[in-house]
mmJSON file of the N, C-alpha and C atoms, coordinates in Angstrom:
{"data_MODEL":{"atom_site":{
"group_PDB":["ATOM","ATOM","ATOM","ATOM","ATOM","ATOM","ATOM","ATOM","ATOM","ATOM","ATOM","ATOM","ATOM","ATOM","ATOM","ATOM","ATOM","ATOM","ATOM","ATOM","ATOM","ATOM","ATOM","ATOM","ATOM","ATOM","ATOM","ATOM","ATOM","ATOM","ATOM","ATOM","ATOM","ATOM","ATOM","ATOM","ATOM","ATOM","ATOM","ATOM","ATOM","ATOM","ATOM","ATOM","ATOM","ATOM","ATOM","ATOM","ATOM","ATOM","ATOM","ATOM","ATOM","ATOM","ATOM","ATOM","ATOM","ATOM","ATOM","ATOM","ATOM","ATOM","ATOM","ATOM","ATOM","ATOM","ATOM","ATOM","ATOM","ATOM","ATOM","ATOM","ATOM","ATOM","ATOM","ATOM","ATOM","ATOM","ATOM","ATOM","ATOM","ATOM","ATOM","ATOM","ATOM","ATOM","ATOM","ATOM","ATOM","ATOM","ATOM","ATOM","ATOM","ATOM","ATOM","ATOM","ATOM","ATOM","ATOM","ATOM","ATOM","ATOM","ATOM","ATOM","ATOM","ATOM","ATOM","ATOM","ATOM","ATOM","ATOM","ATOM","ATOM","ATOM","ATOM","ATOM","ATOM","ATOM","ATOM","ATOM","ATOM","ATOM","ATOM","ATOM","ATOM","ATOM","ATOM","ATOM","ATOM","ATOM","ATOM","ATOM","ATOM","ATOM","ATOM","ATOM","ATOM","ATOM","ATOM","ATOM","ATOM","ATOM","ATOM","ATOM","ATOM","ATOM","ATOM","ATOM","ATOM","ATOM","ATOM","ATOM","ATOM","ATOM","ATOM","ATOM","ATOM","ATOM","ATOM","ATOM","ATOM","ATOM","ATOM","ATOM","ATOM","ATOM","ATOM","ATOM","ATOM","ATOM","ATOM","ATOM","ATOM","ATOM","ATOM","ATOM","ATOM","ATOM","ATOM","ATOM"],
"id":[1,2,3,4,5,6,7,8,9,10,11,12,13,14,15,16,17,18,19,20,21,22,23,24,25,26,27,28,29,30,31,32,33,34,35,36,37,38,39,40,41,42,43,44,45,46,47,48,49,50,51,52,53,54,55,56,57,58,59,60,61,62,63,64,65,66,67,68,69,70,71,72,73,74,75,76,77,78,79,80,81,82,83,84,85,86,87,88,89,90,91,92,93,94,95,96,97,98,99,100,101,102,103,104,105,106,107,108,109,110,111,112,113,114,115,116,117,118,119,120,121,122,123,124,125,126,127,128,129,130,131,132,133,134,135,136,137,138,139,140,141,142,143,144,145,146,147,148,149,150,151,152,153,154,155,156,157,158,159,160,161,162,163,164,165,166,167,168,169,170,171,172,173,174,175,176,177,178,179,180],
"type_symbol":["N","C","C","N","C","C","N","C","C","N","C","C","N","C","C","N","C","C","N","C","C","N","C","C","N","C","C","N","C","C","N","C","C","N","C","C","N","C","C","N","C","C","N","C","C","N","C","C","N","C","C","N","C","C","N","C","C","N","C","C","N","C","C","N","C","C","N","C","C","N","C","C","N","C","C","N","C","C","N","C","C","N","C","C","N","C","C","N","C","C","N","C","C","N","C","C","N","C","C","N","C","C","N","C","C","N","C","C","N","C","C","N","C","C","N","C","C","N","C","C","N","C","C","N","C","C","N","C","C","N","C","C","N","C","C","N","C","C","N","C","C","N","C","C","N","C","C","N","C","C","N","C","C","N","C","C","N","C","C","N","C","C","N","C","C","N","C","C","N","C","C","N","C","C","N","C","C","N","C","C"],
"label_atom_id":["N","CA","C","N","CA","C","N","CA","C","N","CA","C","N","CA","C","N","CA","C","N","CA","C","N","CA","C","N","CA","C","N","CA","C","N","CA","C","N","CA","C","N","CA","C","N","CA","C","N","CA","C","N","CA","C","N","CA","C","N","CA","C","N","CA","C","N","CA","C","N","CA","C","N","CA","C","N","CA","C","N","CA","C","N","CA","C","N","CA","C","N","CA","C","N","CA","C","N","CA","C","N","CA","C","N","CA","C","N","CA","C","N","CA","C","N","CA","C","N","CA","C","N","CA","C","N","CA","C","N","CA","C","N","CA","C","N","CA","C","N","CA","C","N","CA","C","N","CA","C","N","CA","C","N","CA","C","N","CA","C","N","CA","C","N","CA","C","N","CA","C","N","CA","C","N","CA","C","N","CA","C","N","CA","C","N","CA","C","N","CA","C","N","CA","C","N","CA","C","N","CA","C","N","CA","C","N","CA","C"],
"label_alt_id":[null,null,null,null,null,null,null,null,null,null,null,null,null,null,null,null,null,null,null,null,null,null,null,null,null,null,null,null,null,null,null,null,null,null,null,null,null,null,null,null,null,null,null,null,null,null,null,null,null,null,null,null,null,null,null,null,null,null,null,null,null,null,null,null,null,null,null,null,null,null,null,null,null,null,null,null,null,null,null,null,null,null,null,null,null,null,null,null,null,null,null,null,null,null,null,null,null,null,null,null,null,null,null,null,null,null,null,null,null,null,null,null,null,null,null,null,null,null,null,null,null,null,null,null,null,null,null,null,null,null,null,null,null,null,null,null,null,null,null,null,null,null,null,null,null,null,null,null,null,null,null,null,null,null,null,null,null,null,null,null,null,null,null,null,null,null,null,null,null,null,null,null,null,null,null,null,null,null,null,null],
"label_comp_id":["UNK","UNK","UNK","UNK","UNK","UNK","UNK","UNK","UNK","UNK","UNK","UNK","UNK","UNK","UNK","UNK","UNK","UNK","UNK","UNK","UNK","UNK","UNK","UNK","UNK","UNK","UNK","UNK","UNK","UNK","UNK","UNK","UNK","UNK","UNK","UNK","UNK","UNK","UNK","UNK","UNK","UNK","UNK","UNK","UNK","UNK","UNK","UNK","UNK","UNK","UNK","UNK","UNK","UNK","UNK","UNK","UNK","UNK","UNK","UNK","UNK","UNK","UNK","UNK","UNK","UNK","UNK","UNK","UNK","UNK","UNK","UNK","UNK","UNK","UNK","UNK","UNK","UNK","UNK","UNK","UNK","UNK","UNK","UNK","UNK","UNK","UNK","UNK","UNK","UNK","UNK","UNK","UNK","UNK","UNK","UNK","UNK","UNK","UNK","UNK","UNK","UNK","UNK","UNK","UNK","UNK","UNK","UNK","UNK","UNK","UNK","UNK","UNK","UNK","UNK","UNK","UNK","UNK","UNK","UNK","UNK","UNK","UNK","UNK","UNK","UNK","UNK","UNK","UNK","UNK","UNK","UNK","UNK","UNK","UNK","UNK","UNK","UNK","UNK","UNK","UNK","UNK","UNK","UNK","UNK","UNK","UNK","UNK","UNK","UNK","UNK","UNK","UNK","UNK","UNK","UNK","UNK","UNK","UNK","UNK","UNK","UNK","UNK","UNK","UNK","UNK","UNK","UNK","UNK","UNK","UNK","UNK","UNK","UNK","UNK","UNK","UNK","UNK","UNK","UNK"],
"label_asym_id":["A","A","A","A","A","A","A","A","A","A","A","A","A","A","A","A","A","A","A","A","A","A","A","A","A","A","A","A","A","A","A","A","A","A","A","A","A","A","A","A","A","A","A","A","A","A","A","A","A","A","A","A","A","A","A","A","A","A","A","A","A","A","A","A","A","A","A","A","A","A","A","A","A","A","A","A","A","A","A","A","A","A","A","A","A","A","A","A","A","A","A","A","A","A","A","A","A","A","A","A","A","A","A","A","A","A","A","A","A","A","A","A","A","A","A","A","A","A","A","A","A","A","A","A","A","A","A","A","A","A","A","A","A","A","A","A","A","A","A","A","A","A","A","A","A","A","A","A","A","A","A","A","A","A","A","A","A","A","A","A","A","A","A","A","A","A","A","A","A","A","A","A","A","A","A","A","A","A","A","A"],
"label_entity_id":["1","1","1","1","1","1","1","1","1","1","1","1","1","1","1","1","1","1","1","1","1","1","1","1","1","1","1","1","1","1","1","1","1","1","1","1","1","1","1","1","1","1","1","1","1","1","1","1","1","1","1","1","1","1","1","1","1","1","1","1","1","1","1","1","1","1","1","1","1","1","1","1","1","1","1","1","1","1","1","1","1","1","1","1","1","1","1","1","1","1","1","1","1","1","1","1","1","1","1","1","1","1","1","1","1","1","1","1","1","1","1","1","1","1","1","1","1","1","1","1","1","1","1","1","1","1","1","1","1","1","1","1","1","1","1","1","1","1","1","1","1","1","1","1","1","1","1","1","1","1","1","1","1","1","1","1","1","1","1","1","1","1","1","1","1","1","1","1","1","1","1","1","1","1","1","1","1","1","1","1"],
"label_seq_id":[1,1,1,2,2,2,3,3,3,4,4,4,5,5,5,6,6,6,7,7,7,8,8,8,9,9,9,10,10,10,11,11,11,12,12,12,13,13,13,14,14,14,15,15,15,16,16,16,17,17,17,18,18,18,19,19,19,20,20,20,21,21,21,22,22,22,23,23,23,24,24,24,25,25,25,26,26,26,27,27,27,28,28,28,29,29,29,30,30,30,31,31,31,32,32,32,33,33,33,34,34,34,35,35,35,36,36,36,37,37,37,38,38,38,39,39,39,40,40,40,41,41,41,42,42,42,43,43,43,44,44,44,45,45,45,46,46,46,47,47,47,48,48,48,49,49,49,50,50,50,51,51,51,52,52,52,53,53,53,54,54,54,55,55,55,56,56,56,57,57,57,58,58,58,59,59,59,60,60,60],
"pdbx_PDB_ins_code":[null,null,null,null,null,null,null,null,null,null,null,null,null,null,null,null,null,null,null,null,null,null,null,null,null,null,null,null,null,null,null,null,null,null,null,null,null,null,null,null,null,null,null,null,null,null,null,null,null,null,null,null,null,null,null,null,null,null,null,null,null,null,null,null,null,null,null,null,null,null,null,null,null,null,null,null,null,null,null,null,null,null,null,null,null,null,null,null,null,null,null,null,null,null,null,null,null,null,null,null,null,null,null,null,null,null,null,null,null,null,null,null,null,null,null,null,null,null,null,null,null,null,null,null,null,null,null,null,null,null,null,null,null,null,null,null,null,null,null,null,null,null,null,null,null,null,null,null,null,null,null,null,null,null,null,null,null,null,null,null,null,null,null,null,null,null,null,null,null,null,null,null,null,null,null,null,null,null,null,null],
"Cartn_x":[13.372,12.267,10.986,10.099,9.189,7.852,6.918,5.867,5.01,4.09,2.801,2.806,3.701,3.764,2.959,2.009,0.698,-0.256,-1.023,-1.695,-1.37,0.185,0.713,1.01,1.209,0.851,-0.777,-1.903,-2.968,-3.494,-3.165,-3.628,-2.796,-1.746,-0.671,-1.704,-2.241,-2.862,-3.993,-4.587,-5.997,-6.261,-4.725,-4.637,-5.031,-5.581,-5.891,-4.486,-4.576,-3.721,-3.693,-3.105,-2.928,-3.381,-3.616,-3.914,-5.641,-6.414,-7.907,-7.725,-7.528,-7.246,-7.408,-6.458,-6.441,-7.597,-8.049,-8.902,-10.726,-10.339,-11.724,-11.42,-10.732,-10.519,-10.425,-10.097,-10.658,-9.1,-7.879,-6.465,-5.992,-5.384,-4.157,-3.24,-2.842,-1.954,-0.426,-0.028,0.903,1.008,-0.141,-0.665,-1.056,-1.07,-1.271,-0.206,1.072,2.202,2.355,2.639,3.375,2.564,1.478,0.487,1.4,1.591,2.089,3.75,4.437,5.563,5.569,4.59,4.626,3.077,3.611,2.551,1.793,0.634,-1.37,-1.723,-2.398,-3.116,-4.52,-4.682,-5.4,-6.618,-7.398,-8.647,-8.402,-7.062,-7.139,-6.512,-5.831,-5.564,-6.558,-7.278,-9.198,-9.521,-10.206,-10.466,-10.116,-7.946,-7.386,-7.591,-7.911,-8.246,-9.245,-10.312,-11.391,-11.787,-11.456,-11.771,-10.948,-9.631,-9.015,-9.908,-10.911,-11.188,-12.537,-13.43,-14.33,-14.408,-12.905,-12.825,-12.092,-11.824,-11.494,-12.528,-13.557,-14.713,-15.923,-15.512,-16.001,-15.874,-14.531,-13.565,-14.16,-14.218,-14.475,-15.935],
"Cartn_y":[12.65,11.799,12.273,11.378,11.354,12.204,12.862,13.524,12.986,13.068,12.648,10.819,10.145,8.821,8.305,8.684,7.793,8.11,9.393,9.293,8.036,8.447,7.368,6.081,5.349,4.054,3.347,4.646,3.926,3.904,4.783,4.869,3.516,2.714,1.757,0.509,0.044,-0.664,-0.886,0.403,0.023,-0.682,-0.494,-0.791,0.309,1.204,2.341,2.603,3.173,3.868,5.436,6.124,7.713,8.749,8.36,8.758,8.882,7.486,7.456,8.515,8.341,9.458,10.88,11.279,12.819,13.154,12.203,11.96,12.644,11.928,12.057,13.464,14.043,14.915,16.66,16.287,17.338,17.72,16.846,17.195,16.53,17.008,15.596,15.113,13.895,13.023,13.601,14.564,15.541,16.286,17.058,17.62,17.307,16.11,15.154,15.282,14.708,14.303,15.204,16.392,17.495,18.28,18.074,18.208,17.182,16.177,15.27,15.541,16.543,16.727,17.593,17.998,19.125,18.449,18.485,18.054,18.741,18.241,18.184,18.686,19.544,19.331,18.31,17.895,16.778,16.831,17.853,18.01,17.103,17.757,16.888,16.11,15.225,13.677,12.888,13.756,12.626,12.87,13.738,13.916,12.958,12.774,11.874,10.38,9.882,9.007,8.182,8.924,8.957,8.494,9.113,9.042,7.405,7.328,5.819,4.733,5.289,4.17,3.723,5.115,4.85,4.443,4.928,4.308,2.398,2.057,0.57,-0.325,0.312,-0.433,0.019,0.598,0.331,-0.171,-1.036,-2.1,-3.754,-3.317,-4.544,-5.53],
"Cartn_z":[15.862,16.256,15.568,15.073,14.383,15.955,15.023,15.751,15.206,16.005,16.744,15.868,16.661,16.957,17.21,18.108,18.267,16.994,16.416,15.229,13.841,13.711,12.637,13.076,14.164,15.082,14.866,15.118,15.423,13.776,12.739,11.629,11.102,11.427,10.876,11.358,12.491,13.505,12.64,12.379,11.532,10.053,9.465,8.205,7.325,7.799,6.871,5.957,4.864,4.114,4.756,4.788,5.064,4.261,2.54,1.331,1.99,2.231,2.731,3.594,4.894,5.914,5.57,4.255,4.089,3.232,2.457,1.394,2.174,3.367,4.398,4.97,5.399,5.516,4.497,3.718,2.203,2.149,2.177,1.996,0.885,0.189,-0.596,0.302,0.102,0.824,1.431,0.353,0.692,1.827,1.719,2.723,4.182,4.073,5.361,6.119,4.828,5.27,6.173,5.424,6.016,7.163,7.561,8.763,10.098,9.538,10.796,11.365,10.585,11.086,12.18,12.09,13.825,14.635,15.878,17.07,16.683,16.699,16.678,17.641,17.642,19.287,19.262,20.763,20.906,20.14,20.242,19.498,18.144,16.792,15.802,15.47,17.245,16.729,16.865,18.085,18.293,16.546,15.623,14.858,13.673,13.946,13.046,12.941,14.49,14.759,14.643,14.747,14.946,12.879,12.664,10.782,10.517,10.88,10.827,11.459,12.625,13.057,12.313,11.449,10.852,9.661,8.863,7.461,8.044,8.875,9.0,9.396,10.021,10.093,9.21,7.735,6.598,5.959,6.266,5.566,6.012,7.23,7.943,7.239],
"occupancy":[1.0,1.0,1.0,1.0,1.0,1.0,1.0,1.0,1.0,1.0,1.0,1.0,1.0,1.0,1.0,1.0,1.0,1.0,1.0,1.0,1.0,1.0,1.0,1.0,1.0,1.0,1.0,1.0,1.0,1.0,1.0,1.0,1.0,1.0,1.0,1.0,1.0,1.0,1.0,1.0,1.0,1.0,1.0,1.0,1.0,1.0,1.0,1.0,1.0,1.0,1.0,1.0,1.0,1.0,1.0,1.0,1.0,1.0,1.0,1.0,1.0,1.0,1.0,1.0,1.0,1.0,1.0,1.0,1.0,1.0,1.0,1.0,1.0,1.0,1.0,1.0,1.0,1.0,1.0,1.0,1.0,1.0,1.0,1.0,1.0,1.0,1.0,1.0,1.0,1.0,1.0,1.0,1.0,1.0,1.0,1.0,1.0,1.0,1.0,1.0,1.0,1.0,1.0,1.0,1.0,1.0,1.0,1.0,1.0,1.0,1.0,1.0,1.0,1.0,1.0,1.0,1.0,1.0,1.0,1.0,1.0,1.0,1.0,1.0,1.0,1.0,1.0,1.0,1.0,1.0,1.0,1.0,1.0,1.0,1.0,1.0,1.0,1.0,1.0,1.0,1.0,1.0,1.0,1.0,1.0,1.0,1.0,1.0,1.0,1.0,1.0,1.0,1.0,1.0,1.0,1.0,1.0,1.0,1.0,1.0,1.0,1.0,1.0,1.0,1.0,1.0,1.0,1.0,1.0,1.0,1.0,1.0,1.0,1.0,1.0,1.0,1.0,1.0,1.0,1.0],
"B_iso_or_equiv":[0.0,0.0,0.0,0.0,0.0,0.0,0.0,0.0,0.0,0.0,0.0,0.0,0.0,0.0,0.0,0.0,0.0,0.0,0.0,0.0,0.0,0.0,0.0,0.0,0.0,0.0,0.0,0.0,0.0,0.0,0.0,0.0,0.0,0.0,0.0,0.0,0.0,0.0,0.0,0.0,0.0,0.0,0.0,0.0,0.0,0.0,0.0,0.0,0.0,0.0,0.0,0.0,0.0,0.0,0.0,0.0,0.0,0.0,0.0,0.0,0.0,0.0,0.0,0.0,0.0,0.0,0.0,0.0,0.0,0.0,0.0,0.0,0.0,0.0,0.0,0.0,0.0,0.0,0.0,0.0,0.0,0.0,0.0,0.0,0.0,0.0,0.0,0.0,0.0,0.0,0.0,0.0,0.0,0.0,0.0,0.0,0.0,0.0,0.0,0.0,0.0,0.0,0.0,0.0,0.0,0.0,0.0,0.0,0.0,0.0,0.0,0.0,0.0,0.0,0.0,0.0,0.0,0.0,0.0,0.0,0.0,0.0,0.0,0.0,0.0,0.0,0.0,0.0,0.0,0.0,0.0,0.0,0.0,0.0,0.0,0.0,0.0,0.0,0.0,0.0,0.0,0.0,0.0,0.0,0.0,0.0,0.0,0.0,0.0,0.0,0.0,0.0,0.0,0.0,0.0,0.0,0.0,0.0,0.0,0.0,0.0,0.0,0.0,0.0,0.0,0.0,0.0,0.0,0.0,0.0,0.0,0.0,0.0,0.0,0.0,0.0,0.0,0.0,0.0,0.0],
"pdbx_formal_charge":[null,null,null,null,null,null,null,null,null,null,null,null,null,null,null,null,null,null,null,null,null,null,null,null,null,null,null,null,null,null,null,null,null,null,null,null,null,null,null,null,null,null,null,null,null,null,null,null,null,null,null,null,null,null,null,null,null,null,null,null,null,null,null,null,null,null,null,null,null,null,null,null,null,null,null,null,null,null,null,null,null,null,null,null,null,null,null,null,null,null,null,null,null,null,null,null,null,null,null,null,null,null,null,null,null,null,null,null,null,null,null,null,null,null,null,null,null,null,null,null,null,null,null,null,null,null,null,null,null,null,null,null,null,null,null,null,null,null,null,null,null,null,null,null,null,null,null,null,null,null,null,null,null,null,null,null,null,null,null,null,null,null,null,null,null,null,null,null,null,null,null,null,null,null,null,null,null,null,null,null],
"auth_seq_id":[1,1,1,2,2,2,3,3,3,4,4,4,5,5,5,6,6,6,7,7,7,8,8,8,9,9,9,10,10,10,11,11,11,12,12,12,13,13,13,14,14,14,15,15,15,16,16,16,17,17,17,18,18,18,19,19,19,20,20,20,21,21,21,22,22,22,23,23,23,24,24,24,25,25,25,26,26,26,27,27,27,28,28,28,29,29,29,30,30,30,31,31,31,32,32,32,33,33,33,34,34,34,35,35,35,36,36,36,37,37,37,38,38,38,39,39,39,40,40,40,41,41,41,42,42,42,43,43,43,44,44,44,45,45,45,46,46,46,47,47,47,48,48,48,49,49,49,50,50,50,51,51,51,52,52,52,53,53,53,54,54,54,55,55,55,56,56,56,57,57,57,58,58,58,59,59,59,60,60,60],
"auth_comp_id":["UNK","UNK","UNK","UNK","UNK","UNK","UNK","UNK","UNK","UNK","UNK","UNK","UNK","UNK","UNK","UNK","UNK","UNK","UNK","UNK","UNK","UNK","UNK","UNK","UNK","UNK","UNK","UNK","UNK","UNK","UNK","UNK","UNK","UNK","UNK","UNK","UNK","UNK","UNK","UNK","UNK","UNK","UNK","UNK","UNK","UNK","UNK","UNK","UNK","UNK","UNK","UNK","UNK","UNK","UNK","UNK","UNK","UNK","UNK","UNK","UNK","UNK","UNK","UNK","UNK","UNK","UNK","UNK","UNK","UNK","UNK","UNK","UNK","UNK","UNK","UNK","UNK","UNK","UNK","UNK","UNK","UNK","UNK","UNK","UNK","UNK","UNK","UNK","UNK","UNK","UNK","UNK","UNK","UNK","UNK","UNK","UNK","UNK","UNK","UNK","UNK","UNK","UNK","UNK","UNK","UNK","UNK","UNK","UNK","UNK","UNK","UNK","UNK","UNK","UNK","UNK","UNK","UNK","UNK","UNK","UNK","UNK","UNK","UNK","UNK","UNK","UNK","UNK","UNK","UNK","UNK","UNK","UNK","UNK","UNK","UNK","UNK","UNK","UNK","UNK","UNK","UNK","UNK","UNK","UNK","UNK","UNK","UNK","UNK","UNK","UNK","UNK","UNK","UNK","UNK","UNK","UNK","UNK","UNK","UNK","UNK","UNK","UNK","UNK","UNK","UNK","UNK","UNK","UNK","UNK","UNK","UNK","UNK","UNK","UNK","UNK","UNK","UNK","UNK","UNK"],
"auth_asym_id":["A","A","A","A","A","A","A","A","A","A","A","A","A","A","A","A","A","A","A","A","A","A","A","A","A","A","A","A","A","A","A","A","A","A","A","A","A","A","A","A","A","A","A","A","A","A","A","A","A","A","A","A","A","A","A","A","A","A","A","A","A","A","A","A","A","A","A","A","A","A","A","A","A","A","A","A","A","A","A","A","A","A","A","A","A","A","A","A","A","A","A","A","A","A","A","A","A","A","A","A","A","A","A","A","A","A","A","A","A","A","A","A","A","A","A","A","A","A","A","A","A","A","A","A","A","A","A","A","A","A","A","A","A","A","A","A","A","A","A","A","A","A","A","A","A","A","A","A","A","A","A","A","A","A","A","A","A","A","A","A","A","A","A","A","A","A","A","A","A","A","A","A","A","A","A","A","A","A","A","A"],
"auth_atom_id":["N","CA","C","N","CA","C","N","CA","C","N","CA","C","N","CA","C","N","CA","C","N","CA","C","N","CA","C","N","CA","C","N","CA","C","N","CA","C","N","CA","C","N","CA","C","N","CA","C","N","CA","C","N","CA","C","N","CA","C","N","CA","C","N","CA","C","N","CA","C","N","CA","C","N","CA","C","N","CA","C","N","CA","C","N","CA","C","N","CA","C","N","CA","C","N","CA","C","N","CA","C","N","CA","C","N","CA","C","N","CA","C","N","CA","C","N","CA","C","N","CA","C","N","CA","C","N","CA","C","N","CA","C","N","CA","C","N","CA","C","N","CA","C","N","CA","C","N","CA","C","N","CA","C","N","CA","C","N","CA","C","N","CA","C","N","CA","C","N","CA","C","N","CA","C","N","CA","C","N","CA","C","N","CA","C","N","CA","C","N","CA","C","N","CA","C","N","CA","C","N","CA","C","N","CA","C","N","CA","C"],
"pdbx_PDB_model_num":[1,1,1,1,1,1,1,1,1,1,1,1,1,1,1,1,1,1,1,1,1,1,1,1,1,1,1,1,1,1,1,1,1,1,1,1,1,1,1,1,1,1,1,1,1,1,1,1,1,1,1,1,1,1,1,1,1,1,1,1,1,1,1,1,1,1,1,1,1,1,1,1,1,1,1,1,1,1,1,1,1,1,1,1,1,1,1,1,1,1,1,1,1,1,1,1,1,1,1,1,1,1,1,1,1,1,1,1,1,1,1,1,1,1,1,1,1,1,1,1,1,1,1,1,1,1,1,1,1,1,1,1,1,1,1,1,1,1,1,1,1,1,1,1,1,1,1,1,1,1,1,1,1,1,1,1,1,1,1,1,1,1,1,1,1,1,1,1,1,1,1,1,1,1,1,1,1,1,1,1]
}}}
């Protein structure tokens, strides 16, 4: 079973790409990936989230 389901749900929802996401964050996309295979703690899914919800209403 896939981890932290809700981060990659609400980042899917926003339309964001995951590449933007890590990009805002100072990661390569790789690096993302492999960040999301083990549970987050809450602090940096608010954080993950939080960046999806600001790069989609830069879109908007």
């Amino acid at each position: 079973m896939k981890k932290n389901i809700d981060v990659r749900n609400f980042i899917e929802q926003t339309g964001v790409k995951y590449w933007e996401v890590a990009e805002k964050l100072g990661i390569t996309d790789g690096n993302f990936s492999r960040k999301l295979r083990k549970e987050l703690p809450t602090k940096e899914k608010e954080l993950i989230t939080n960046i999806a919800l600001e790069l989609k209403n830069k879109k908007d």
